[in-house]
ROVO-146722 format. One record per residue (C-alpha): z, x, y; residue number from 1. Coordinates in Angstrom, 1 decimal, always signed. Layout:
REM ROVO-146722
<up = Z | east = X | north = Y | num = NUM>
...
END
This chain:
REM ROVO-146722
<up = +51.5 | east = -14.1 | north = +20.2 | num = 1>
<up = +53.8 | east = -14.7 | north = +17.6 | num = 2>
<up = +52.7 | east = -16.5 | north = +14.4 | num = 3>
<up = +49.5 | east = -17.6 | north = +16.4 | num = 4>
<up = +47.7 | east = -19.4 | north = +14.5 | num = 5>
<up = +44.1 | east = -18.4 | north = +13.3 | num = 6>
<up = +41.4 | east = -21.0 | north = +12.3 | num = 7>
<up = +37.6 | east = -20.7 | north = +11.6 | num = 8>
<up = +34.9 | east = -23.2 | north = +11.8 | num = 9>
<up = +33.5 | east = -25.0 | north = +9.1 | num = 10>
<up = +30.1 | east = -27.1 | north = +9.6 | num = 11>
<up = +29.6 | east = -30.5 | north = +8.0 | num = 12>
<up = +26.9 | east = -32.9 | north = +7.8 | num = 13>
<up = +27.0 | east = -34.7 | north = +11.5 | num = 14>
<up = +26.7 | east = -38.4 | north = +9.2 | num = 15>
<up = +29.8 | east = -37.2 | north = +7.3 | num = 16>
<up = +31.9 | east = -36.5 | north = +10.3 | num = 17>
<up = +31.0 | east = -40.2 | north = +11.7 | num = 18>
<up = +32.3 | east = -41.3 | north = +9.0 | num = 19>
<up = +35.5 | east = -39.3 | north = +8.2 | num = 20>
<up = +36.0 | east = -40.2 | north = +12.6 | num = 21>
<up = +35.8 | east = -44.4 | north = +11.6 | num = 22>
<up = +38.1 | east = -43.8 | north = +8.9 | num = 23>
<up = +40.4 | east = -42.2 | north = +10.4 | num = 24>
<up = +40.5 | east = -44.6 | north = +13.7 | num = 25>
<up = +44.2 | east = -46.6 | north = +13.6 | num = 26>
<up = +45.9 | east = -43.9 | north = +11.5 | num = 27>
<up = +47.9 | east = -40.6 | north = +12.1 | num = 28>
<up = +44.8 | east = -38.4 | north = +12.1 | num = 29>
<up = +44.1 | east = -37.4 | north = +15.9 | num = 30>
<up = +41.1 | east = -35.5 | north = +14.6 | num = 31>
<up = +38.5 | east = -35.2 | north = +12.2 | num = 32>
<up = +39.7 | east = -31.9 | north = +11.5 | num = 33>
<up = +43.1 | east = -32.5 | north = +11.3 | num = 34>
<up = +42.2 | east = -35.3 | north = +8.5 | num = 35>
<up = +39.6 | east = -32.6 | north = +6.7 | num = 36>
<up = +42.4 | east = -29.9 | north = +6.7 | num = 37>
<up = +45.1 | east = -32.3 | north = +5.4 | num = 38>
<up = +42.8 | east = -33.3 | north = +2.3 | num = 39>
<up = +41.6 | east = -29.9 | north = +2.1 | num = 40>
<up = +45.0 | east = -28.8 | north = +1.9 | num = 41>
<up = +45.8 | east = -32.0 | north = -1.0 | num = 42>
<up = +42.7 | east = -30.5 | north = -3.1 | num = 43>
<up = +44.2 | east = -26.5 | north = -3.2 | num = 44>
<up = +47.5 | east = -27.9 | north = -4.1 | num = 45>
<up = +46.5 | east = -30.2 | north = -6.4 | num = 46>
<up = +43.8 | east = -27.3 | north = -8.2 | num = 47>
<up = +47.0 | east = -24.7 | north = -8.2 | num = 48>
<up = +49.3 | east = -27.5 | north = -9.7 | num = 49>
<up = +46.5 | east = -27.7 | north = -12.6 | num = 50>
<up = +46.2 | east = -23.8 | north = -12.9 | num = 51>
<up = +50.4 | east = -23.7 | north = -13.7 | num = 52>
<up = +50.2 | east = -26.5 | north = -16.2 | num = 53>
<up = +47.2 | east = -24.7 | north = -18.4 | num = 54>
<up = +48.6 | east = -23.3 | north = -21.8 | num = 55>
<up = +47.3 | east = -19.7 | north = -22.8 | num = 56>
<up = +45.7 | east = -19.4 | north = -25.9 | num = 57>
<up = +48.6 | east = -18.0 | north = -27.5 | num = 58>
<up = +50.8 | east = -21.0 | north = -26.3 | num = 59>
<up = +47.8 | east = -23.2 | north = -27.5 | num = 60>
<up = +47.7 | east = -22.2 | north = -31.2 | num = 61>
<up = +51.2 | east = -22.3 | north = -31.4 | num = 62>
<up = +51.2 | east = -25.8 | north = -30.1 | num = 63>
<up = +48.6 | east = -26.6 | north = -32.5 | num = 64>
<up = +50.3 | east = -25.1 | north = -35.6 | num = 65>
<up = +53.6 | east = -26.9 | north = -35.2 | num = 66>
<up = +51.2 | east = -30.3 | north = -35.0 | num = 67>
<up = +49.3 | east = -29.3 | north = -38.0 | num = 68>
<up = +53.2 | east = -28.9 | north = -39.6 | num = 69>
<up = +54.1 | east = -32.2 | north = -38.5 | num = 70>
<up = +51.2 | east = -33.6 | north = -39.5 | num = 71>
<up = +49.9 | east = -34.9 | north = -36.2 | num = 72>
<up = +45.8 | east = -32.6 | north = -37.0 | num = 73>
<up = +44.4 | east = -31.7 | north = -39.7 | num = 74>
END
């Protein structure tokens, strides 16, 4: 039972899943789940990548200052 892995179910609209299992049809996806978990997956990663790029405040002002210097805001 090593690194088994654990999943959990998620309910979606039964008109959604049609249409996620015609899009899908001719590509890599063998499932409608594996599709929803890859772009589920894309979302998180792309949402963590945002939180890592956001300046604190302190960061901000500074940022700001040195503009106002340069003459870039008022």
């Amino acid at each position: 039972m090593a690194d088994e892995k654990k999943y959990t179910t998620v309910s979606i609209p039964k008109p959604l899943y049609d249409k996620i299992k015609e899009l899908i049809e001719g590509t890599g996806f063998t499932s409608v789940s594996d599709y929803v978990t890859y772009v589920l997956r894309e979302i998180v990663a792309s949402i963590e990548e945002e939180k890592e790029e956001v300046f604190s405040k302190e960061e901000e002002e500074k940022i700001k200052a040195r503009l106002r210097a340069l003459g870039y805001i008022d």
